[in-house]
PyMOL CGO cylinders between C-alpha atoms (Angstrom):
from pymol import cmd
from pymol.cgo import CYLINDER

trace = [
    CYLINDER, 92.07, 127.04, 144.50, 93.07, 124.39, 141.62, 0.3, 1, 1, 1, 1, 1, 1,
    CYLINDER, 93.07, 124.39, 141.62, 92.48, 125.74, 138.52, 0.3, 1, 1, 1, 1, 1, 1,
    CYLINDER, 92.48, 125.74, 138.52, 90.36, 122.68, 136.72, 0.3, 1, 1, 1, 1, 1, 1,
    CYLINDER, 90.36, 122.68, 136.72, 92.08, 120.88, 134.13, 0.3, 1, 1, 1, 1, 1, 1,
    CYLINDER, 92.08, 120.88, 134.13, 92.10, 122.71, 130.15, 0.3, 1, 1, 1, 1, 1, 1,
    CYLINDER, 92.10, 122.71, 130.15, 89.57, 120.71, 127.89, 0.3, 1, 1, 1, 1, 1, 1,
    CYLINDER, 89.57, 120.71, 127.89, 90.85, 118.20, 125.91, 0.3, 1, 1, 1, 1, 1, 1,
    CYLINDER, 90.85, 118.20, 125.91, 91.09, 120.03, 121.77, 0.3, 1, 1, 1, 1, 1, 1,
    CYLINDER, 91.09, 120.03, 121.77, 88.34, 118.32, 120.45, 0.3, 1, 1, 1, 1, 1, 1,
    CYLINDER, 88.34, 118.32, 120.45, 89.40, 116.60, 117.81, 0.3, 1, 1, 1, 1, 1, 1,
    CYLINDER, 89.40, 116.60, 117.81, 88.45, 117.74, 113.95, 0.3, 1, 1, 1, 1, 1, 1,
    CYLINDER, 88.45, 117.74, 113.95, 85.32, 115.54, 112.01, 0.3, 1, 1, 1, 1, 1, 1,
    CYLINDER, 85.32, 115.54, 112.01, 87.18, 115.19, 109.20, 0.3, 1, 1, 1, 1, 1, 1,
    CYLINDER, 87.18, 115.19, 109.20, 91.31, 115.23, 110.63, 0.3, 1, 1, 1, 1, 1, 1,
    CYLINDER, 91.31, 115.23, 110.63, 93.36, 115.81, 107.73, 0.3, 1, 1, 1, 1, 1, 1,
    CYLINDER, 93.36, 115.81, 107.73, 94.78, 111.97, 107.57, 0.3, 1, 1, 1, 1, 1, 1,
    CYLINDER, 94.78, 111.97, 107.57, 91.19, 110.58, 106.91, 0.3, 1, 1, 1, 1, 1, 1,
    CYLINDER, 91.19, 110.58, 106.91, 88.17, 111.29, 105.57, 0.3, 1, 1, 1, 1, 1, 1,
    CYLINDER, 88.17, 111.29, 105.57, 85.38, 109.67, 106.10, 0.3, 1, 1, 1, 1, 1, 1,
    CYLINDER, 85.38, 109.67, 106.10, 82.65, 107.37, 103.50, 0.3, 1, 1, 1, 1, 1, 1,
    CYLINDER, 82.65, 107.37, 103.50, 79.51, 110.05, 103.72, 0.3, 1, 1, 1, 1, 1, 1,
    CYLINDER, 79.51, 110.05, 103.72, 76.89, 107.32, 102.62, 0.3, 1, 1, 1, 1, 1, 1,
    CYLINDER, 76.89, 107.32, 102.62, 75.23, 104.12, 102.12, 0.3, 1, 1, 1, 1, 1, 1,
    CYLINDER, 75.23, 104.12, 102.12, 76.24, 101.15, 104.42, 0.3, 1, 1, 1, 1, 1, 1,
    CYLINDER, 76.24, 101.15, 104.42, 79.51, 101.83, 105.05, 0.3, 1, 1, 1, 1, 1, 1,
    CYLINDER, 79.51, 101.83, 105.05, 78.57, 105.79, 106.31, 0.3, 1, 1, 1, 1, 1, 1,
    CYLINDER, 78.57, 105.79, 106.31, 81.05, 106.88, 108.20, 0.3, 1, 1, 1, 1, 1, 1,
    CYLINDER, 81.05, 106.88, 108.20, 83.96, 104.93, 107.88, 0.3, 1, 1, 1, 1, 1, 1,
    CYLINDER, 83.96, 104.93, 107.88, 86.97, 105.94, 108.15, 0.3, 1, 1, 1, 1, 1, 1,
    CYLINDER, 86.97, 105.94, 108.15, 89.43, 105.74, 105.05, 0.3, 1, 1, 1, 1, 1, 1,
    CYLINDER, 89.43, 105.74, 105.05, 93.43, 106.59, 105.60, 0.3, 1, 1, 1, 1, 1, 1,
    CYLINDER, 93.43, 106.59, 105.60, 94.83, 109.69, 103.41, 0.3, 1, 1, 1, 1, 1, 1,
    CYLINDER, 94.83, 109.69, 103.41, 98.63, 108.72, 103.36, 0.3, 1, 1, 1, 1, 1, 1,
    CYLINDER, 98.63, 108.72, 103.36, 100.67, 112.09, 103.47, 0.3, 1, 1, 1, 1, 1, 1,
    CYLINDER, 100.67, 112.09, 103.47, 101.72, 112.18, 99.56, 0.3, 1, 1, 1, 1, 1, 1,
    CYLINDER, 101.72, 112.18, 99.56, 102.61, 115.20, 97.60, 0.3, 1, 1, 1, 1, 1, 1,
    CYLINDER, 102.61, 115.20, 97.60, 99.79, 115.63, 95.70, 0.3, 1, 1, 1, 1, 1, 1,
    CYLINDER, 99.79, 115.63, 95.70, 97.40, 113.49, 97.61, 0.3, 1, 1, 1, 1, 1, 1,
    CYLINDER, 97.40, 113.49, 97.61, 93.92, 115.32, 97.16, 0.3, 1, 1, 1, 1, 1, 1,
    CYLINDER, 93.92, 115.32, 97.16, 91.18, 113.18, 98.79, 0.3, 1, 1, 1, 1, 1, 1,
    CYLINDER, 91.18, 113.18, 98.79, 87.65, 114.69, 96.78, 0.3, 1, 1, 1, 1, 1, 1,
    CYLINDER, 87.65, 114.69, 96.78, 86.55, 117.12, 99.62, 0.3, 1, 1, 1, 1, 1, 1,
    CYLINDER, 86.55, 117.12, 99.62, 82.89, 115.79, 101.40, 0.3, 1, 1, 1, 1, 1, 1,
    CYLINDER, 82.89, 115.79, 101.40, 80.79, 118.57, 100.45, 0.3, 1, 1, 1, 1, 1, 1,
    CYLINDER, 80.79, 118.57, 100.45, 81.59, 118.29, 96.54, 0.3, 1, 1, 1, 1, 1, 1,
    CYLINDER, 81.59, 118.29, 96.54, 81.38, 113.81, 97.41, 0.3, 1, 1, 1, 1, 1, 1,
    CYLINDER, 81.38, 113.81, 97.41, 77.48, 114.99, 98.57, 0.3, 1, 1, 1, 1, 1, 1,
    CYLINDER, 77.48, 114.99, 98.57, 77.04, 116.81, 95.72, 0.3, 1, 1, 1, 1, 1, 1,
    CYLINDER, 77.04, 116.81, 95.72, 78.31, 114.25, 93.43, 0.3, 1, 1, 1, 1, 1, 1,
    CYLINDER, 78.31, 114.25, 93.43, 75.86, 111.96, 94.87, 0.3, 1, 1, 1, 1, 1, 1,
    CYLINDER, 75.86, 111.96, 94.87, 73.12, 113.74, 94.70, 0.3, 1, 1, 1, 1, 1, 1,
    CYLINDER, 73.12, 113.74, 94.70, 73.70, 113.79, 91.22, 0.3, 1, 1, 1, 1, 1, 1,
    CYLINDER, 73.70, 113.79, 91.22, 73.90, 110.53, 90.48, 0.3, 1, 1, 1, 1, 1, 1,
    CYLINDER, 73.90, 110.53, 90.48, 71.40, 109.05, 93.39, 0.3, 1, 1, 1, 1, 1, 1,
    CYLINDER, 71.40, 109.05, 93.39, 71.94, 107.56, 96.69, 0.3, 1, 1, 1, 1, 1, 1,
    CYLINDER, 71.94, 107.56, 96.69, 71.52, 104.12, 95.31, 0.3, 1, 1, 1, 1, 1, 1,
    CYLINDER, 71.52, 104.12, 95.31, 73.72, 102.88, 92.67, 0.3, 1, 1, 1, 1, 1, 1,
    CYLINDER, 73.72, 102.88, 92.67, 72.13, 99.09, 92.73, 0.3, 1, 1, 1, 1, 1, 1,
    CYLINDER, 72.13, 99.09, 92.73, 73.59, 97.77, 89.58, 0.3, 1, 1, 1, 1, 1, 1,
    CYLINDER, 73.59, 97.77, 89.58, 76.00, 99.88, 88.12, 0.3, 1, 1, 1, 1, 1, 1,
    CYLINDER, 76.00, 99.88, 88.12, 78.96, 99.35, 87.25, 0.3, 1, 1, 1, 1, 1, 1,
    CYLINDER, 78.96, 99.35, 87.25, 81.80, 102.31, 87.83, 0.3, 1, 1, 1, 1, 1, 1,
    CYLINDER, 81.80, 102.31, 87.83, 85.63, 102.46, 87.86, 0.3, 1, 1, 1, 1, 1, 1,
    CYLINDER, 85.63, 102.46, 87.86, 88.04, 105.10, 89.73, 0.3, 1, 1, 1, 1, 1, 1,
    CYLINDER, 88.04, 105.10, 89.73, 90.73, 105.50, 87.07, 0.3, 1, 1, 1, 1, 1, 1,
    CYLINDER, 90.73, 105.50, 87.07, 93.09, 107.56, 89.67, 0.3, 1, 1, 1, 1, 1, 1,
    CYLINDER, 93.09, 107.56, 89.67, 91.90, 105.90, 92.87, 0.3, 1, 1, 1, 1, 1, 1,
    CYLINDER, 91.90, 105.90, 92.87, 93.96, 107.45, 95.59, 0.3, 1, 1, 1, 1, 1, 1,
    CYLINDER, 93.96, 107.45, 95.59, 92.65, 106.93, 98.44, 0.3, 1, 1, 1, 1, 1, 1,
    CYLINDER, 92.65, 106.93, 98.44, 89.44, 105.32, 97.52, 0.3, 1, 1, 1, 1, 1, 1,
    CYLINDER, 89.44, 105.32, 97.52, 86.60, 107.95, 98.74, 0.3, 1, 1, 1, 1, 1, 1,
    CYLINDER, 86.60, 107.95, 98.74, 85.05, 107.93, 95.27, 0.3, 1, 1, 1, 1, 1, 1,
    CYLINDER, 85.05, 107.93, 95.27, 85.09, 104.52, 94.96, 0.3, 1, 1, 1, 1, 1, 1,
    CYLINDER, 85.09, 104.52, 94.96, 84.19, 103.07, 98.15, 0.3, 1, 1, 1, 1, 1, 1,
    CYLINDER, 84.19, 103.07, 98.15, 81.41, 105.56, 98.07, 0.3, 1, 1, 1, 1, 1, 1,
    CYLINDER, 81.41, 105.56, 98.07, 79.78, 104.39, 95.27, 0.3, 1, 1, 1, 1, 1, 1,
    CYLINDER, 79.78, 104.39, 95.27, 80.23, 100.61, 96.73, 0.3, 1, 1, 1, 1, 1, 1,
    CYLINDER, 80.23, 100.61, 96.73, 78.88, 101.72, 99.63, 0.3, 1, 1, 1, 1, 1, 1,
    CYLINDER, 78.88, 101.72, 99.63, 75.54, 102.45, 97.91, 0.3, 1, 1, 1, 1, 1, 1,
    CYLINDER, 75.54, 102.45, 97.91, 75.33, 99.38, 95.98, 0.3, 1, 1, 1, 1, 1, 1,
    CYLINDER, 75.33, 99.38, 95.98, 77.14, 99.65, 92.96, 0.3, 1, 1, 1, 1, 1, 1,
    CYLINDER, 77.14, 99.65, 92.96, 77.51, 96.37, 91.48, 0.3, 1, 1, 1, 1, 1, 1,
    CYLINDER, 77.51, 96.37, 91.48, 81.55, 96.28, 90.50, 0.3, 1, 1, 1, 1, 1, 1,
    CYLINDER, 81.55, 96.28, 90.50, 83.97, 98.73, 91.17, 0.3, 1, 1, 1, 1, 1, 1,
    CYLINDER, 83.97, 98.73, 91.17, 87.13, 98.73, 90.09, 0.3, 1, 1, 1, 1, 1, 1,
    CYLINDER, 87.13, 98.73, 90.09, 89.70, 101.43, 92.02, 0.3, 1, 1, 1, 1, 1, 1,
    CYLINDER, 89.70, 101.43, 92.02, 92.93, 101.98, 89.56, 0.3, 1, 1, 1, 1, 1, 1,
    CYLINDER, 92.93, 101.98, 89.56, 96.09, 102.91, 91.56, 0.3, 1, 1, 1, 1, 1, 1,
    CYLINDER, 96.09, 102.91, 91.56, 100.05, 103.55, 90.45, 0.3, 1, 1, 1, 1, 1, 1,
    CYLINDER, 100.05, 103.55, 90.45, 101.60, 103.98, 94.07, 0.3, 1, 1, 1, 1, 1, 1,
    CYLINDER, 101.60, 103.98, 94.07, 102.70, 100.64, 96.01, 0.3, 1, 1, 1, 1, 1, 1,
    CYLINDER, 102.70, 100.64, 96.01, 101.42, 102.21, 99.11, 0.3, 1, 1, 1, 1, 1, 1,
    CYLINDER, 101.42, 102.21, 99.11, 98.01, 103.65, 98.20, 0.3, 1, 1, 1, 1, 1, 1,
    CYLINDER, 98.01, 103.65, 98.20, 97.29, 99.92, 96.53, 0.3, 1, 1, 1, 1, 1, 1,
    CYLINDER, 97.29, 99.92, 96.53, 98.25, 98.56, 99.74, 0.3, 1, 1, 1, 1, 1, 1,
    CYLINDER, 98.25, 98.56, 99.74, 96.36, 100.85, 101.97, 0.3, 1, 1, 1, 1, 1, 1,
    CYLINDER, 96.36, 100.85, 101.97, 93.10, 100.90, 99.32, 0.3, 1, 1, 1, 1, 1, 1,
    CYLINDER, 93.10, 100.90, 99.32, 93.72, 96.70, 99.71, 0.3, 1, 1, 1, 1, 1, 1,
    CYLINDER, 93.72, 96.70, 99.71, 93.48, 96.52, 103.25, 0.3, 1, 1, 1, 1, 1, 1,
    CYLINDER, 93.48, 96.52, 103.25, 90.17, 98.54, 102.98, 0.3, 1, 1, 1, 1, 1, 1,
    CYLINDER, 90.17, 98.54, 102.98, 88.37, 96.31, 100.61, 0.3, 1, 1, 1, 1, 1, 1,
    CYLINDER, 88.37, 96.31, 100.61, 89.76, 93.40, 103.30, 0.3, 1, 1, 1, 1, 1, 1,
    CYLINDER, 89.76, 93.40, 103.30, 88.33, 95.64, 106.18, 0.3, 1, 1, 1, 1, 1, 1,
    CYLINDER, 88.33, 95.64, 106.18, 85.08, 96.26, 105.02, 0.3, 1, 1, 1, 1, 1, 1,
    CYLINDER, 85.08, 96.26, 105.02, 84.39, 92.63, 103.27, 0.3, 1, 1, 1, 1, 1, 1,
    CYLINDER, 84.39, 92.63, 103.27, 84.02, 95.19, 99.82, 0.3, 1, 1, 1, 1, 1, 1,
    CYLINDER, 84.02, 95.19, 99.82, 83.02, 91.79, 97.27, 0.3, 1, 1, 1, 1, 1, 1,
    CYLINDER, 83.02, 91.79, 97.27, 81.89, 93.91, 94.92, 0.3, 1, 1, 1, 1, 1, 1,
    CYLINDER, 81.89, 93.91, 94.92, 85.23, 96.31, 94.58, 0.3, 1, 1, 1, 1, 1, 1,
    CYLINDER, 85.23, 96.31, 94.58, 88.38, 95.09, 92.74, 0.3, 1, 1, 1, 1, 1, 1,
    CYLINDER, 88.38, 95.09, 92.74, 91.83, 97.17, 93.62, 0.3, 1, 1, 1, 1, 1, 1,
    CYLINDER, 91.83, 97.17, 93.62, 93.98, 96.71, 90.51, 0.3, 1, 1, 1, 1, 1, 1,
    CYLINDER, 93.98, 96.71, 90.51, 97.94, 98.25, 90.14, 0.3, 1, 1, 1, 1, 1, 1,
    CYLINDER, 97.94, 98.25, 90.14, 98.22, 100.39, 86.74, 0.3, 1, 1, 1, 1, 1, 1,
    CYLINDER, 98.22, 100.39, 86.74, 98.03, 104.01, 84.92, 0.3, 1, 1, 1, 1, 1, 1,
    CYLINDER, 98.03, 104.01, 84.92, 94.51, 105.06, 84.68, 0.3, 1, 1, 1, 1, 1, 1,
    CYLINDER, 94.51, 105.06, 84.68, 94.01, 105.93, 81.31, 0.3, 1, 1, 1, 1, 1, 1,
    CYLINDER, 94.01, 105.93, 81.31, 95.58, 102.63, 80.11, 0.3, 1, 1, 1, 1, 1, 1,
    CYLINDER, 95.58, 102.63, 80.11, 92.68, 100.88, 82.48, 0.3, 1, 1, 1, 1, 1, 1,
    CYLINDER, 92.68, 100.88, 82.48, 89.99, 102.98, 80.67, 0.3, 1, 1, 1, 1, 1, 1,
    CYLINDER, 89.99, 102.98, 80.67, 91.60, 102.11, 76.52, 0.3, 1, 1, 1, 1, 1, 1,
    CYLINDER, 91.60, 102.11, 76.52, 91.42, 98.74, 77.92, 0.3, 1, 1, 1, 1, 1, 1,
    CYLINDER, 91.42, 98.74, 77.92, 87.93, 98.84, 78.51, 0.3, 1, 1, 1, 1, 1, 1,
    CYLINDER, 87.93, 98.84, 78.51, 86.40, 100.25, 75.32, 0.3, 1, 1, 1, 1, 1, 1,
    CYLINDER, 86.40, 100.25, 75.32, 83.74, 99.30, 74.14, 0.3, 1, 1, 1, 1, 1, 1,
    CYLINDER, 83.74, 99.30, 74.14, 82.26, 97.65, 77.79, 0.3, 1, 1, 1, 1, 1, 1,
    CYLINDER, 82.26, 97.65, 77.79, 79.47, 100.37, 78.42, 0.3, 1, 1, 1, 1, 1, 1,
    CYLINDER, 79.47, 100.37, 78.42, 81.05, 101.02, 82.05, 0.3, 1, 1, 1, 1, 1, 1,
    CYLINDER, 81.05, 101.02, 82.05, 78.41, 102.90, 83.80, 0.3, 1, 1, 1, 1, 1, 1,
    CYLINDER, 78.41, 102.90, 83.80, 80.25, 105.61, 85.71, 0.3, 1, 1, 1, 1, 1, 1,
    CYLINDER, 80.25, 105.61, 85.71, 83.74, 106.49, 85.54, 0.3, 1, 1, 1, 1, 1, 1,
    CYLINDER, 83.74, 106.49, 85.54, 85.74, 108.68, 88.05, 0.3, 1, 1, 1, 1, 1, 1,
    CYLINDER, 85.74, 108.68, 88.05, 88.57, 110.63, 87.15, 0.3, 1, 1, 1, 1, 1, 1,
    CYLINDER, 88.57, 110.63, 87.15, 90.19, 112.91, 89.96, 0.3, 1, 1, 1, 1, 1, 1,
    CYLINDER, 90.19, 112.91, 89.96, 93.90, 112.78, 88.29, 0.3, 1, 1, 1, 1, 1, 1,
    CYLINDER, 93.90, 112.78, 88.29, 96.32, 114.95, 90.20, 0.3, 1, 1, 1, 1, 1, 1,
    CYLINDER, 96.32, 114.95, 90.20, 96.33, 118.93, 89.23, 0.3, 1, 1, 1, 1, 1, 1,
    CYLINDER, 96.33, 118.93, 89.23, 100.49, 118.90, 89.13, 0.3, 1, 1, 1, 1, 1, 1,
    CYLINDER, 100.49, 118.90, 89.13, 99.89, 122.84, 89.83, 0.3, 1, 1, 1, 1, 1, 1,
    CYLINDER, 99.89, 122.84, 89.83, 97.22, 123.41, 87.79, 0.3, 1, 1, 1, 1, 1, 1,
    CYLINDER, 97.22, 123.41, 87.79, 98.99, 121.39, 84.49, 0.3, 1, 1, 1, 1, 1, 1,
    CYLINDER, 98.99, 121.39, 84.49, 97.34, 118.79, 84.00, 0.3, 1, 1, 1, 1, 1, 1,
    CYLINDER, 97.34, 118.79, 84.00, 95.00, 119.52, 80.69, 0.3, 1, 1, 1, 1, 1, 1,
    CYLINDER, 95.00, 119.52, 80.69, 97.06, 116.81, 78.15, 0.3, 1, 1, 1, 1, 1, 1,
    CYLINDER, 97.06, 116.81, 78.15, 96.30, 114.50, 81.16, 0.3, 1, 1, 1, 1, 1, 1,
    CYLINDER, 96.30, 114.50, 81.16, 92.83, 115.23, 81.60, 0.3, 1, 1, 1, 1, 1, 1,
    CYLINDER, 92.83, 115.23, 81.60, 91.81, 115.31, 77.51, 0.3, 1, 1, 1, 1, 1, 1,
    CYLINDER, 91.81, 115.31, 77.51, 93.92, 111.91, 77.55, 0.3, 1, 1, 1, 1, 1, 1,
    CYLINDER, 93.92, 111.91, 77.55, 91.90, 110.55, 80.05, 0.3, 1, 1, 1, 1, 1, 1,
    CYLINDER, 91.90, 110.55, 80.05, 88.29, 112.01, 79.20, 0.3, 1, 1, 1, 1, 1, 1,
    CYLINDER, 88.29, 112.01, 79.20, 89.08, 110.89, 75.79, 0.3, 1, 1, 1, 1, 1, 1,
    CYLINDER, 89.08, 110.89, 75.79, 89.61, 106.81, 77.26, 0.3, 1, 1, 1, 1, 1, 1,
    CYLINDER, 89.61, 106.81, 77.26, 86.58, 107.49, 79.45, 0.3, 1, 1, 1, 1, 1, 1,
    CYLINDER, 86.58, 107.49, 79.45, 84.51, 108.54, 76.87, 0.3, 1, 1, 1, 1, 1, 1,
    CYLINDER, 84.51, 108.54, 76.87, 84.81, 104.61, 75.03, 0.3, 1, 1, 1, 1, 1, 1,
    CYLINDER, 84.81, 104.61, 75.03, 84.96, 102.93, 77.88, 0.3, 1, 1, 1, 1, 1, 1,
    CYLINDER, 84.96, 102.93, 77.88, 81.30, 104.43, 78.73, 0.3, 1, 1, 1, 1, 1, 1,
    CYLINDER, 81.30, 104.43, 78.73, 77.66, 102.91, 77.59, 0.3, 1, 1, 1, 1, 1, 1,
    CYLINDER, 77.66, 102.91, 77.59, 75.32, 105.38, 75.82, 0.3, 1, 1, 1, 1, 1, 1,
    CYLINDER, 75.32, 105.38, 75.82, 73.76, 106.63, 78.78, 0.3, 1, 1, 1, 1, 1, 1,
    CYLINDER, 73.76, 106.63, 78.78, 77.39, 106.28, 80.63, 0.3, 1, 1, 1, 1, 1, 1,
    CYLINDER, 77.39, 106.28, 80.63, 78.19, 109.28, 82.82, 0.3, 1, 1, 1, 1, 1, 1,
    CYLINDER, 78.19, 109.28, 82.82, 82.18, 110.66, 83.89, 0.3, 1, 1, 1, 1, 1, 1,
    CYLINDER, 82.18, 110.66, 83.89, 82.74, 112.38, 86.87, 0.3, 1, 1, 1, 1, 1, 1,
    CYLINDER, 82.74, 112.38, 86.87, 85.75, 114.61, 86.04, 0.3, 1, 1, 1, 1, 1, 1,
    CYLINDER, 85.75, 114.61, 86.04, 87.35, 116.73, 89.17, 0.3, 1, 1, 1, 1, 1, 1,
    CYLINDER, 87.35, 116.73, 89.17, 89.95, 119.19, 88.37, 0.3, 1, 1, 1, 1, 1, 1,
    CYLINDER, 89.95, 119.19, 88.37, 91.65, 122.74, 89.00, 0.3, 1, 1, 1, 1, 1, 1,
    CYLINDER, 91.65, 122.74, 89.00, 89.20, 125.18, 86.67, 0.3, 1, 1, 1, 1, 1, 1,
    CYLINDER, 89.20, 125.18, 86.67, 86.14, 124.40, 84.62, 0.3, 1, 1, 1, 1, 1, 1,
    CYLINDER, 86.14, 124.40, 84.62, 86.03, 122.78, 81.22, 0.3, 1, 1, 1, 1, 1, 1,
    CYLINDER, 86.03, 122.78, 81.22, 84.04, 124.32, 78.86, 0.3, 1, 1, 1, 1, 1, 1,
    CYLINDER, 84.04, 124.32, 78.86, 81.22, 123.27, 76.66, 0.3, 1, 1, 1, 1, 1, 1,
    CYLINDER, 81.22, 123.27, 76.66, 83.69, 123.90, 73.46, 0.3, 1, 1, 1, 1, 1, 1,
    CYLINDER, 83.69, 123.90, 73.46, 86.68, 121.96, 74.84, 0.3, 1, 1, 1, 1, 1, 1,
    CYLINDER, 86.68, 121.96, 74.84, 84.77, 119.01, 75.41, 0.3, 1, 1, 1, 1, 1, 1,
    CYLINDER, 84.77, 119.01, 75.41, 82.77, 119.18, 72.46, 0.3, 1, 1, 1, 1, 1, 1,
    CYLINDER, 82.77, 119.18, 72.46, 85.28, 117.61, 70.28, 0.3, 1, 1, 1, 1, 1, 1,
    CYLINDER, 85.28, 117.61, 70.28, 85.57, 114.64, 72.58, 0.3, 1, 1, 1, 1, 1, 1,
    CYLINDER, 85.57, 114.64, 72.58, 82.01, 114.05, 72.45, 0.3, 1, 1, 1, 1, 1, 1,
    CYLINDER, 82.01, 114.05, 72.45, 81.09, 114.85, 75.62, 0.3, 1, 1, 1, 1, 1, 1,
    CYLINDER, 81.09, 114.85, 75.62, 78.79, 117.50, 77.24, 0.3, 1, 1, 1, 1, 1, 1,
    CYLINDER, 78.79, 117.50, 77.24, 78.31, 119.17, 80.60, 0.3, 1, 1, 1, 1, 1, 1,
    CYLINDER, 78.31, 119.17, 80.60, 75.46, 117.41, 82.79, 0.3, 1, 1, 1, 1, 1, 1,
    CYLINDER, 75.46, 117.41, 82.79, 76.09, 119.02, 86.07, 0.3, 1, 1, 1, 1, 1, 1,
    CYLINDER, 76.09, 119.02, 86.07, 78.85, 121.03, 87.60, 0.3, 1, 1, 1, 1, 1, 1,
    CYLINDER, 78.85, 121.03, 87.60, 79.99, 122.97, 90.03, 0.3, 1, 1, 1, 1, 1, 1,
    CYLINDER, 79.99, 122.97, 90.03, 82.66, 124.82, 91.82, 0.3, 1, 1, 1, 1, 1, 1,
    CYLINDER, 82.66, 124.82, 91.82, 84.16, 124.74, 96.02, 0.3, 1, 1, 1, 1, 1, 1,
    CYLINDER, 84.16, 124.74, 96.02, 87.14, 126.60, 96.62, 0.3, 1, 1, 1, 1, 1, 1,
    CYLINDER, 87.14, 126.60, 96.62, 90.12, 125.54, 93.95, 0.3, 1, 1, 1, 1, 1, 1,
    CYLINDER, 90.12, 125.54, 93.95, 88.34, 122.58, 93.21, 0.3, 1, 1, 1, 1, 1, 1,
    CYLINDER, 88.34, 122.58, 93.21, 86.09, 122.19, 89.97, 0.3, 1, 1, 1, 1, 1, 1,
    CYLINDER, 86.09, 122.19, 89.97, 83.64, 119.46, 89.54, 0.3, 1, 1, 1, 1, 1, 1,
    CYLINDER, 83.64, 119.46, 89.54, 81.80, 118.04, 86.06, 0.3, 1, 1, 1, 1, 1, 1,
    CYLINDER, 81.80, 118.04, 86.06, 79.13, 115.67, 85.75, 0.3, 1, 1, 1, 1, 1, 1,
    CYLINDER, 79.13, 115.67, 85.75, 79.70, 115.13, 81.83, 0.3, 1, 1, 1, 1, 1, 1,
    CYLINDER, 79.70, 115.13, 81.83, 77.51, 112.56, 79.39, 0.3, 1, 1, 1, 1, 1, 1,
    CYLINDER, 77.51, 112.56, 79.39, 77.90, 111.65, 75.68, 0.3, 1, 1, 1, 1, 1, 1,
    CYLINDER, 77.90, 111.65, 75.68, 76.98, 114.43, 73.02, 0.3, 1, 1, 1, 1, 1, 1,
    CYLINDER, 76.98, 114.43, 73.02, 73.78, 113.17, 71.48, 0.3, 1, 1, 1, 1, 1, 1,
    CYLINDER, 73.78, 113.17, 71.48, 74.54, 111.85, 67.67, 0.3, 1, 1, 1, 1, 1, 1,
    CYLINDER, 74.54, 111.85, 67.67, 73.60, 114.32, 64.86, 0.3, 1, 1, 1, 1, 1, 1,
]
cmd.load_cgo(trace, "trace")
């Protein structure tokens, strides 16, 4: 008797070259993650949770992804009707790959522009951005004099009831970002990764 034919592996929902937009009306497209050292798409369940946070619909605001990668932060806030987006991006090919996704998707309201992050965000003082991303790469866990650089930018570049999103490899604390004038709003913690919803320290 012929022994029937092993299943096909089925293949993973979230394969480890893609990950996939989670909401709003481009749910579940698929975005490339080129194979990068360092590459570190924001993981779905901590993307929902983000959301959550700030609302399923983002009519309106505008936001910028200072280390844009692969684009899951800020395609996800497009997706749900943020007004402008604006995905920062050093590498050649993440711009290209984050430019043929804007193409793909007709994205009108998202602008892919070539540069360092935190240079974007001084550039922007003063503008009252709306909601700033900053997932900057750990580098093993050393990235702190990257991440106070950049918090620092956000922090002008933000309106007065601006929020940052700040992912990174251990949780800031109240007193660290204290002299930035920022505050926790929300945060949270899934596996190595740690996750800050942060807003403007009220003025004494």
């Amino acid at each position: 008797m012929k022994k029937p034919a092993p299943a096909a592996p089925k293949r993973p929902a979230n394969a480890p070259n893609e990950v996939r937009i989670i909401g709003g009306h481009w749910k579940r497209t698929i975005l490339p993650v080129a194979k990068l050292p360092g590459l570190r798409p924001t993981p779905a369940r901590v993307r929902e949770t983000l959301f959550n946070w700030l609302g399923q619909d983002l009519q309106g605001l505008r936001c910028l992804d200072a280390f844009a990668g692969t684009g899951a932060l800020g395609f996800e806030a497009a997706s749900r009707g943020a007004a402008e987006v604006v995905l920062v991006e050093q590498d050649a090919g993440l711009l290209s790959a984050l430019s043929r996704t804007k193409t793909k998707l007709t994205a009108d309201t998202v602008r892919v522009e070539r540069g360092d992050g935190v240079a974007a965000l001084r550039q922007r003082a003063g503008q009252g951005l709306d909601v700033v991303f900053l997932d900057p790469p750990f580098a093993d866990g050393q990235n702190d004099a990257l991440v106070l650089s950049a918090l620092a930018a956000a922090r002008a570049a933000i309106g007065e009831t601006g929020l940052i999103y700040l992912e990174a490899p251990r949780v800031w604390s109240a007193d660290e970002l204290a002299p930035i004038g920022l505050q926790v709003h929300r945060q949270g913690k899934a596996g190595q990764v740690a996750f800050h919803l942060l807003r403007l320290l009220p003025v004494p």
